[in-house]
N, C-alpha and C positions, 0 to 999 in steps of 0.2 A: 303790392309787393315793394316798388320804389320807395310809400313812403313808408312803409315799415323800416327799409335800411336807411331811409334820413334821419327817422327819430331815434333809433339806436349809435347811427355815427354822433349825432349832436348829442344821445345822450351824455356818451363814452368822453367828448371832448367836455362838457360841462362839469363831469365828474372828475378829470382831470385834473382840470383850469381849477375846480377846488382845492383836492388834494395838493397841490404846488405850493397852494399860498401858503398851508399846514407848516408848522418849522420842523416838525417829527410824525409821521406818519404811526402812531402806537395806541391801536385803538383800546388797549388793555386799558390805558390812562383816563380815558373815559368811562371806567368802570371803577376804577380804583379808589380807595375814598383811603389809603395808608399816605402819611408823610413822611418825609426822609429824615431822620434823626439830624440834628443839630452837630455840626463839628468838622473841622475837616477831615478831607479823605485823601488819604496818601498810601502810596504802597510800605506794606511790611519787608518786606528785604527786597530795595530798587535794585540792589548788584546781585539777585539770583540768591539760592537758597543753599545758607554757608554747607561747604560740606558736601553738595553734590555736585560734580563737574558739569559744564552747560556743555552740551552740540552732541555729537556721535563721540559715543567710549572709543579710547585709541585700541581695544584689539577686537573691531570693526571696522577699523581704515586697512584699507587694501593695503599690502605690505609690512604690517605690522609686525613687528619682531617680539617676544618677550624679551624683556631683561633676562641676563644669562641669573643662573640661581648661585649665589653665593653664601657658605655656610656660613652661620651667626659665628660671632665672634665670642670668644669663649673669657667670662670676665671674669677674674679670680675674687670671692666676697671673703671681710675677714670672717672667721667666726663669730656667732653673737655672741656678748657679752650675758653673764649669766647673771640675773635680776637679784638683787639684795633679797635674804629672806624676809617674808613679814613679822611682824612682831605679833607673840602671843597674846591672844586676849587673855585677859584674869576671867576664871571659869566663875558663872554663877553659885551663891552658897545654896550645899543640895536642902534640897526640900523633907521634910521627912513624912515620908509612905508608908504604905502598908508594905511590905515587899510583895511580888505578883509570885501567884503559886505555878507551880513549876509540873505540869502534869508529868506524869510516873514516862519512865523511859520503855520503848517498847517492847516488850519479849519478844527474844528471838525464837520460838516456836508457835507464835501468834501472826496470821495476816491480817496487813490491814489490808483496805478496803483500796482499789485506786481511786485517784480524784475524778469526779466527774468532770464528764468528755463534754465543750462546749458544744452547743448542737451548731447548726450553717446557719438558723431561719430560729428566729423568734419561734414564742409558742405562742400561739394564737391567745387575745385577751379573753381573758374570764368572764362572761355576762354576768352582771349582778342580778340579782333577784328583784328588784322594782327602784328603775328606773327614775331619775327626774326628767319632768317633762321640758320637751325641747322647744325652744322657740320658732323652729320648723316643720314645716309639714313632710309628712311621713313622705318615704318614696313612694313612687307608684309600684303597683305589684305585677308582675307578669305572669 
């Protein structure tokens, strides 16, 4: 029993007396086979990060008062001045058509038809009648 607890104190002090002389204790480093990029390393914003105030917001300091509210001030803008008009383009020379026929006007003792109603949901695809073949295998069936 005594020397049990010898060899375990002089383990504990040897394992020490090691680890001391170590400059950094980071056993990750012995595992790690990455190097650290080349360059220096300096902070991106040293005086804090523009735009957000550093320590506790002041209405979280005990006693805080809000600023009293005071109405915006009312600026008088002249009216805008009105933009020069643009200059017409010169119309292209017309083309000569067929002219487009003019379906018949519709009798008023004739209904049409109304336009068809969009449905909510697709209509499901049409299977064709014979397939090319897929470069994958079929599902399984259940």
């Amino acid at each position: 029993m005594c020397l049990r607890r010898t060899v375990l104190v002089a383990s504990l002090l040897a394992a020490g007396l090691t680890l001391s002389g170590c400059e950094s204790f980071d056993p990750e480093s012995w595992f790690s086979t990455k190097k650290p990029l080349p360059g220096d390393r300096r902070p991106m914003f040293p005086g804090g990060v523009p735009g957000v105030p550093q320590g506790v917001p002041q209405d979280l300091v005990k006693g805080y008062q809000p600023p009293p509210d005071n109405p915006p001030e009312v600026v008088t803008a002249e009216p805008p001045k009105p933009k020069p008009a643009p200059k017409p383009r010169p119309a292209p020379a017309p083309r000569q058509a067929a002219a487009p026929r003019q379906a018949p006007p519709p009798q008023p003792h004739e209904q049409q038809a109304p336009p068809p109603q969009a449905s909510p949901w697709p209509a499901p695809p049409q299977q064709p009648q014979a397939q090319a073949p897929s470069p994958f295998p079929d599902p399984p069936r259940r």
